[in-house]
N, C-alpha and C positions, 0 to 999 in steps of 0.2 A: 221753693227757693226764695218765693218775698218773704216769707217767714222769717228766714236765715238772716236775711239783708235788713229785717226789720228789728232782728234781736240785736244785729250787729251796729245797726244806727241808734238805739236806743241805749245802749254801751256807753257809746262813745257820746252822747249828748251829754252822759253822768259827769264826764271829768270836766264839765262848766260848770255843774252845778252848785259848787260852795268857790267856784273862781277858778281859772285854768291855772294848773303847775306842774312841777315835774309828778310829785307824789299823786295826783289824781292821774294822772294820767298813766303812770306806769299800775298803778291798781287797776285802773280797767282794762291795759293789756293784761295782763293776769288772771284778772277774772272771764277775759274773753279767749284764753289760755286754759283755764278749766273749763271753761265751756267745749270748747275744743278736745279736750281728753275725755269729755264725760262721752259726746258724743261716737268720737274712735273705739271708747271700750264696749260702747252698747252696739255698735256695729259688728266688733268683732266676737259678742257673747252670740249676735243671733248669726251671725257669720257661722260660727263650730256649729251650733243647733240646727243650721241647714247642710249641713254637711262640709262646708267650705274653712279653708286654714288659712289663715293670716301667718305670710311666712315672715313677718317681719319683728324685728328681735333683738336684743343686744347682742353683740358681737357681730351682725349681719350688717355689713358697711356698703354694699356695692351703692346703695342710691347713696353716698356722702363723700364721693367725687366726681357727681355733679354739678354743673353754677345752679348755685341756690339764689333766686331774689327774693327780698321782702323790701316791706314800707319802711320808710327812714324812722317811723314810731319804734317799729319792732325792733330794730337793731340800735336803736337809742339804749333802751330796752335790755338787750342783750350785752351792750358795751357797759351797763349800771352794773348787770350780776357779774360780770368780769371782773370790775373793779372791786368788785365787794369780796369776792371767790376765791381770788387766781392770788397766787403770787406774786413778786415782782419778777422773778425766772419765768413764773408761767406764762406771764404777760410780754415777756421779754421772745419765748419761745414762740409763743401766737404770734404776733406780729412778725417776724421772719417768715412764718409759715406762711401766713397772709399776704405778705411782698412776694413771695413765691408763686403761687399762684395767681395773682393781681397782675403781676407780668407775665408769664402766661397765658394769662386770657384776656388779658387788653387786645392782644395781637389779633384777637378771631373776631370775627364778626356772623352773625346769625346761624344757618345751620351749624357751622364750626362749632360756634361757641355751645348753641344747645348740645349738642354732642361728644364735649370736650370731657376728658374725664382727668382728674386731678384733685385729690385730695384737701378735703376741705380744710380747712387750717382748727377747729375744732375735734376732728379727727384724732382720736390719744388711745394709741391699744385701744383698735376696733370698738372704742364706743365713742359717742358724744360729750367732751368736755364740760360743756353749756346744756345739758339736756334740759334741765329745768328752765332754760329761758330761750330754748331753741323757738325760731319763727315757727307760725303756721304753717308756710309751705311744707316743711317737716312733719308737721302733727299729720296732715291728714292724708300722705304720700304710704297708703299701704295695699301691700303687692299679695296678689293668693298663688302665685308661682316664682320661687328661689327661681328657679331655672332661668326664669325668664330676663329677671333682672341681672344674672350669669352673662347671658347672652347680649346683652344690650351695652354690660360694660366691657363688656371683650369687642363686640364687635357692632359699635352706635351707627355704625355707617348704613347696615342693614335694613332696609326702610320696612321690612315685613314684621319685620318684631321689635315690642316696646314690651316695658314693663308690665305685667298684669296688674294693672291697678283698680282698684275698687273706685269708679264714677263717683257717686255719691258723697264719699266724705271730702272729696277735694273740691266739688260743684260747692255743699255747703260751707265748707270752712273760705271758701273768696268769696261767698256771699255777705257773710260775714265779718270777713275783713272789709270788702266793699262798702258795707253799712256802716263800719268805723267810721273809714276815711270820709264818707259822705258827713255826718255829723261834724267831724274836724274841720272839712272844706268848709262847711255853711257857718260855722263861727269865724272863719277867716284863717285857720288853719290848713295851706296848702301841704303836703306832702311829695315824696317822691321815692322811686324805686331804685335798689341798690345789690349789689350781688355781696352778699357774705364780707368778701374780702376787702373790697371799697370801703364798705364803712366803717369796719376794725381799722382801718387806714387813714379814716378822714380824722 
């Protein structure tokens, strides 16, 4: 894991390096974006090799009415491909979606909230609107039993079952996020954490 945390701080030291702006900084999300998908698919090549399925997949939504948080970078980030992507309807459509849920789950507070299930406002015909600028939290949230995650969104209350998720890629992918944020901190760069919908909001 210091590996992760140290690839992940070395990242983010990059986007000082010819002067901080927005464009350095959204490249090294990006590139710490591909970092991130290279690692999930070499997970999931030796994942099938050992016998084991990654049941996670387009059209398979259950984990994407969940609260999602990420770092205020990441959803900086994701509000740029928006703007670049969407229409002015689709943009017009997000955000309603986004007040929908935003109220919603303002109202809960801790287990509630972890357990609340409502449709993420990226959510468009069972896939990801945003997938190419989806958070980390996203990338590295992959389950080796449908059922499970079946079960979790029918009935979150259940404290014996959670999702089957794979350890590993989510241990490294906040390490890595971790080593960002750390770089940004120590130039003077605070950051802070936000659910999906708050900062399509701010």
């Amino acid at each position: 894991m210091r590996a992760f945390y140290s690839d992940g701080f070395k990242l983010g030291m990059k986007v000082f390096d010819s002067g901080f702006n927005k464009e350095s900084l959204f490249s090294a999300i990006n590139e710490m974006h591909e970092i991130i998908n290279e690692l999930t698919d070499s997970i999931s090549v030796f994942a099938k090799r050992q016998g084991i399925n990654i049941d996670c997949k387009k059209g398979c939504y259950w984990c994407c009415h969940q609260p999602v948080f990420a770092l205020d970078y990441e959803l900086d980030y994701l509000k740029s491909f928006i703007k670049k992507n969407f229409t002015s309807e689709q943009e017009k459509d997000l955000i309603e979606k986004a007040k929908l849920k935003n109220t919603h789950l303002s109202k809960l507070r801790n287990e509630e909230l972890l357990n609340s299930k409502f449709p993420c406002p990226l959510l468009e015909n069972g896939a990801c609107s945003a997938y190419e600028a989806r958070p980390v939290a996203c990338r590295i949230y992959l389950s080796t039993n449908l059922t499970s995650c079946q079960i979790f969104y029918n009935k979150p209350e259940n404290e014996n079952n959670f999702p089957a998720l794979l350890d590993f890629p989510m241990k490294a992918g906040r390490m890595i996020n971790e080593g960002f944020k750390a770089a940004l901190k120590s130039n003077g760069i605070n950051t802070e954490e936000f659910r999906i919908e708050e900062k399509l909001l701010d």
